[in-house]
C-alpha positions as CSV (number, residue, x, y, z in Angstrom):
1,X,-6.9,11.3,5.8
2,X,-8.0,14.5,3.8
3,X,-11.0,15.3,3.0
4,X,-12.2,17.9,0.6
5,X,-15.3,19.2,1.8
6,X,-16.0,21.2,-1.7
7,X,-16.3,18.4,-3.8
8,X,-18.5,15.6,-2.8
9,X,-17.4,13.2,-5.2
10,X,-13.5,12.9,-3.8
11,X,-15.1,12.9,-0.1
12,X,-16.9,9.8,-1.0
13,X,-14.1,8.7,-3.1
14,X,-11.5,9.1,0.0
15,X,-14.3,7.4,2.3
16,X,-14.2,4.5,0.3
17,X,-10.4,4.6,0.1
18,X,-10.0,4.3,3.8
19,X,-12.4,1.3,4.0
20,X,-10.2,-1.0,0.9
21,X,-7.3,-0.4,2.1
22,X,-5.0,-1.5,5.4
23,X,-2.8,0.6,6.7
24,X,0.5,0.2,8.5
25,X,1.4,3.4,10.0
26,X,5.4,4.4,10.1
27,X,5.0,3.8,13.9
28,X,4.8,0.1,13.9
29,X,7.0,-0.8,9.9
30,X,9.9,1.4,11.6
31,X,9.4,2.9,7.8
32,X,9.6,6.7,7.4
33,X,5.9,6.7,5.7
34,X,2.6,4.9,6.0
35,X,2.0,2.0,4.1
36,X,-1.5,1.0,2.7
37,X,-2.1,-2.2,1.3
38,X,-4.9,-2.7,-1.2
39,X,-7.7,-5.0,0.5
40,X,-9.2,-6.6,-2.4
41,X,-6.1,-7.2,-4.0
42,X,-6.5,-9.1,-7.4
43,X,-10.1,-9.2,-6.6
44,X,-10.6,-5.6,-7.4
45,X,-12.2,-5.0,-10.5
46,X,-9.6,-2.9,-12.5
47,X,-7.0,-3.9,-14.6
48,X,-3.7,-4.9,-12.5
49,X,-2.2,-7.7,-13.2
50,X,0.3,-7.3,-10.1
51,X,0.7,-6.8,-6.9
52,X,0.4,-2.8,-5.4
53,X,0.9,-0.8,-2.1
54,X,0.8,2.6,-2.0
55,X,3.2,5.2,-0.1
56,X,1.9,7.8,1.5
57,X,4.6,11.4,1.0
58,X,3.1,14.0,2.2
59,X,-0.6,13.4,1.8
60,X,-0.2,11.9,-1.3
61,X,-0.5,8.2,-2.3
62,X,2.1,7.3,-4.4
63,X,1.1,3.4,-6.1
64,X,4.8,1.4,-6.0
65,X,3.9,-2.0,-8.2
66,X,5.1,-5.1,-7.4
67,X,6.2,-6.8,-10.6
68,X,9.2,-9.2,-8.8
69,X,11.0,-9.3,-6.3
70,X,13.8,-8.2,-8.4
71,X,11.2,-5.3,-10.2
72,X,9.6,-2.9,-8.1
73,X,8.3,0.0,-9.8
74,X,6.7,3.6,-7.9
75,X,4.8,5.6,-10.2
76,X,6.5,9.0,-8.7
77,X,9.7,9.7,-7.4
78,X,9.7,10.4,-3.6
79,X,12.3,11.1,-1.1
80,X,13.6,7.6,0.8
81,X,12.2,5.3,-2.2
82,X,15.2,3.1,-1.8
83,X,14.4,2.4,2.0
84,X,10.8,1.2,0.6
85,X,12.2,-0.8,-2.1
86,X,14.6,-2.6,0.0
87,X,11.5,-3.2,2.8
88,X,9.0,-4.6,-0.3
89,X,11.7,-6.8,-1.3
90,X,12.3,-8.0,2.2
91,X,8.6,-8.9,2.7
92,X,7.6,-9.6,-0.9
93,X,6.0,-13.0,-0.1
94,X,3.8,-11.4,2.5
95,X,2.9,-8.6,0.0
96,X,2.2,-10.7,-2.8
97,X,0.4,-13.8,-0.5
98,X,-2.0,-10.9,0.8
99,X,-2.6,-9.3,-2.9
100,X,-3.6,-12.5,-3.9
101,X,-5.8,-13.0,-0.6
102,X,-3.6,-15.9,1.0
103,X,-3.4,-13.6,4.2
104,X,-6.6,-11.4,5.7
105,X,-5.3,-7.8,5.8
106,X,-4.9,-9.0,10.2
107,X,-2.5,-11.5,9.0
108,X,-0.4,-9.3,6.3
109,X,-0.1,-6.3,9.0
110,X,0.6,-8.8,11.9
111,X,4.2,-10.4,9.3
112,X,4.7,-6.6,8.3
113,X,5.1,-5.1,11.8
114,X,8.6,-4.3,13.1
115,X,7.4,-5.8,15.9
């Protein structure tokens, strides 16, 4: 996690980040990035309409939405997006189940494991 010390705001900002959001480290998807996956899902009061994870390249966190299974979308072009496309539309149900809180963010991470 960074944290910029300068501006309390994004500190506060990133704080709250780490707490909404479930991560599944490289280490345990066999992926070649972190995954996070949004806790509240549709719960969240903004204005998606579908499911999101977000990619972590190089300490930024890139949002890749979910439209289908056949329409995957990441708002930034990053190095090995095809690997993460194929892996969201492998485990799409999962993704979408735990965006639309079917699956605790335990349950998601436990289907989404390599292991």
């Amino acid at each position: 996690m960074m944290i910029w010390y300068n501006n309390r705001e994004r500190v506060t900002e990133k704080r709250q980040m780490c707490y909404e959001m479930a991560n599944l480290p490289k280490k345990e998807s066999g992926l070649p990035y972190d995954i996070w996956l949004d806790s509240a899902g549709c719960d969240r009061n903004v204005q998606h309409n579908h499911p999101r994870i977000k990619v972590s390249v190089n300490g930024e966190l890139i949002p890749v939405i979910l439209y289908s299974k056949t329409k995957i979308e990441a708002q930034k072009e990053f190095l090995k997006s095809g690997t993460i496309i194929n892996w969201i539309t492998e485990h799409f149900e999962t993704l979408r189940d735990h965006w639309r809180r079917k699956l605790t963010d335990r349950e998601a991470l436990n289907l989404l494991a390599k292991y």
